[in-house]
C-alpha positions in Angstrom: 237.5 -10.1 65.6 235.1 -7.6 67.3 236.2 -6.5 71.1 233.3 -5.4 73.3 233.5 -3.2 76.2 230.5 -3.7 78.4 230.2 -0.6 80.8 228.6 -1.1 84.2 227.8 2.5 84.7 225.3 3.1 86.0 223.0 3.9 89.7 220.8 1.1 91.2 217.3 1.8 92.6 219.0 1.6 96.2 221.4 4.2 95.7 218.4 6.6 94.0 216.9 6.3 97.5 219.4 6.6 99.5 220.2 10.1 98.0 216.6 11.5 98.0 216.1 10.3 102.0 219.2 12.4 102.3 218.4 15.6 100.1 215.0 15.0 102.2 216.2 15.2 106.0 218.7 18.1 105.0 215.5 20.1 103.7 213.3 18.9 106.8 216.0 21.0 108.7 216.6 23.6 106.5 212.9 25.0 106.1 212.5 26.3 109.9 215.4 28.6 109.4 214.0 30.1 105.9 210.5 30.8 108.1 212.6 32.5 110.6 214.5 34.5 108.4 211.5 35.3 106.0 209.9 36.5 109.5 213.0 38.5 110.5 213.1 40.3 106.8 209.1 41.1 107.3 209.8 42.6 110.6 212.4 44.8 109.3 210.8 45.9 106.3 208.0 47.5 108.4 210.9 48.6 110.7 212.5 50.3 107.8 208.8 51.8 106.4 208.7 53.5 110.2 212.1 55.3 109.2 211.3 55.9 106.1 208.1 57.7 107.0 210.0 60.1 109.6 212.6 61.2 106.9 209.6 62.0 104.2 208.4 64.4 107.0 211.9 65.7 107.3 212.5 66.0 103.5 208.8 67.7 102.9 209.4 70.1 105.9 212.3 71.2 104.5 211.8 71.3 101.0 208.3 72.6 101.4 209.1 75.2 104.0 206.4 74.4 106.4 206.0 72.1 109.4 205.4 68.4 109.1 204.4 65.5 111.1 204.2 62.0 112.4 201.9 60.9 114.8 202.1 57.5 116.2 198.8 55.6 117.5 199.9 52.6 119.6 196.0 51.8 120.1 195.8 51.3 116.3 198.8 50.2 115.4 199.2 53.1 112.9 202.0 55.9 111.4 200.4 58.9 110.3 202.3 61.5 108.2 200.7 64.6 108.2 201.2 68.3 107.2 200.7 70.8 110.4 198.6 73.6 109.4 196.3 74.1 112.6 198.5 74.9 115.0 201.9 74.6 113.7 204.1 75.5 117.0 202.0 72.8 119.1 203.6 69.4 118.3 200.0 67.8 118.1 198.1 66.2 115.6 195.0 67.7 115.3 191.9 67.2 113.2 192.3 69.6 111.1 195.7 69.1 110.0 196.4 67.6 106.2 197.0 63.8 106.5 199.0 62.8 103.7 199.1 58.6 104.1 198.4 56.2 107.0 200.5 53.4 107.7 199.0 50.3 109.1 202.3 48.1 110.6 202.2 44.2 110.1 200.4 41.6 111.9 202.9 40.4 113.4 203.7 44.0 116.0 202.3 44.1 119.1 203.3 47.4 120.7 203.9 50.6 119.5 204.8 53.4 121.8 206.8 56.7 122.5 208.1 58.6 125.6 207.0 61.8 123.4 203.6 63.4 125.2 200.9 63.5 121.9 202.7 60.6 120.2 204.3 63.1 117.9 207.6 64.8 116.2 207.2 67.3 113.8 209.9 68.5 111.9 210.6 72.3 111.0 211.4 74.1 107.9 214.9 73.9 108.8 215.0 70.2 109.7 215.0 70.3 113.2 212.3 68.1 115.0 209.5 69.8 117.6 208.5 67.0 120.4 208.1 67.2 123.5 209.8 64.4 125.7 212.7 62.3 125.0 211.9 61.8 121.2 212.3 57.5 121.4 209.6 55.1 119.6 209.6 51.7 120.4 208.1 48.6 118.8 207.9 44.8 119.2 206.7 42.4 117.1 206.3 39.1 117.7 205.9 35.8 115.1 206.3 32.0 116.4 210.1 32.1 115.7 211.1 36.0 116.1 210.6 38.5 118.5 211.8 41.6 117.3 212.5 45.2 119.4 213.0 48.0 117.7 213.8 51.4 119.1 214.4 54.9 117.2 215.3 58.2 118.7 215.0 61.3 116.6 217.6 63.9 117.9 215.3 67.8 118.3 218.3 70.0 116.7 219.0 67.7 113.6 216.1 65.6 113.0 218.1 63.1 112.5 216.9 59.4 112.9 219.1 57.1 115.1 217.7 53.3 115.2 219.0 50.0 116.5 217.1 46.4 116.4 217.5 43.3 118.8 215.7 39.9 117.4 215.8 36.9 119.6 
């Protein structure tokens, strides 16, 4: 005598649906998040480059025993590091001084401004920072989702770099 077990496992067509509608609506409402957060990280990556850029000049200055610079153009939109060989006790950045890179910020930032007269810090052989005015650069950038403001202050007898972000 042969005994057979007939197994109903198995999903129907219905149930197949029902579970990709579902997987579907939870992506529909997932994907808006990812752009704002893949917005916020671009944001702070170019945040992080300005940073970046003022401790190079820090580092060089003090490692290479002469003065270097950053100069800010908030008409441009650009960072320049530069070595200041022109007129090294001025804090400006002049024509003749060595540019070593130009930073071009994102798309997506708007402003890009100082309370520093010149639009520039340069930092001494000894690591201090040469500015005059209040030594704070501020930036906003600005996406569909994100609106970033981004503020830095570079203290004159350290050089140090304090910074601190607000998206909304």
């Amino acid at each position: 005598m042969r005994i057979r077990f007939r197994s109903n496992c198995g999903i129907t067509l219905i149930e197949m649906l029902i579970t990709v509608v579902i997987i579907g609506v939870i992506s529909g409402m997932a994907v808006p998040r990812f752009q704002a957060a893949w917005e916020k990280l671009r944001i702070r990556g170019a945040d992080r480059d300005t940073v970046s850029t003022l401790r190079l000049a820090r580092s060089m200055a003090i490692t290479g025993k002469d003065p270097y610079g950053v100069y800010f153009d908030g008409n441009a939109l650009t960072i320049t590091l530069f070595k200041d060989v022109v007129n090294p006790s001025s804090s400006v950045f002049e024509s003749g001084d060595s540019v070593i890179r130009i930073d071009t910020l994102p798309g997506e930032f708007n402003y890009l401004g100082t309370d520093m007269s010149n639009d520039v810090v340069v930092f001494r052989p000894n690591g201090s920072a040469s500015f005059v005015g209040g030594g704070n650069i501020s930036s906003m950038a600005s996406t569909e989702t994100v609106v970033g403001i981004l503020t830095h202050n570079v203290l004159a007898s350290t050089g140090r770099i304090q910074s601190s972000s607000s998206y909304y």
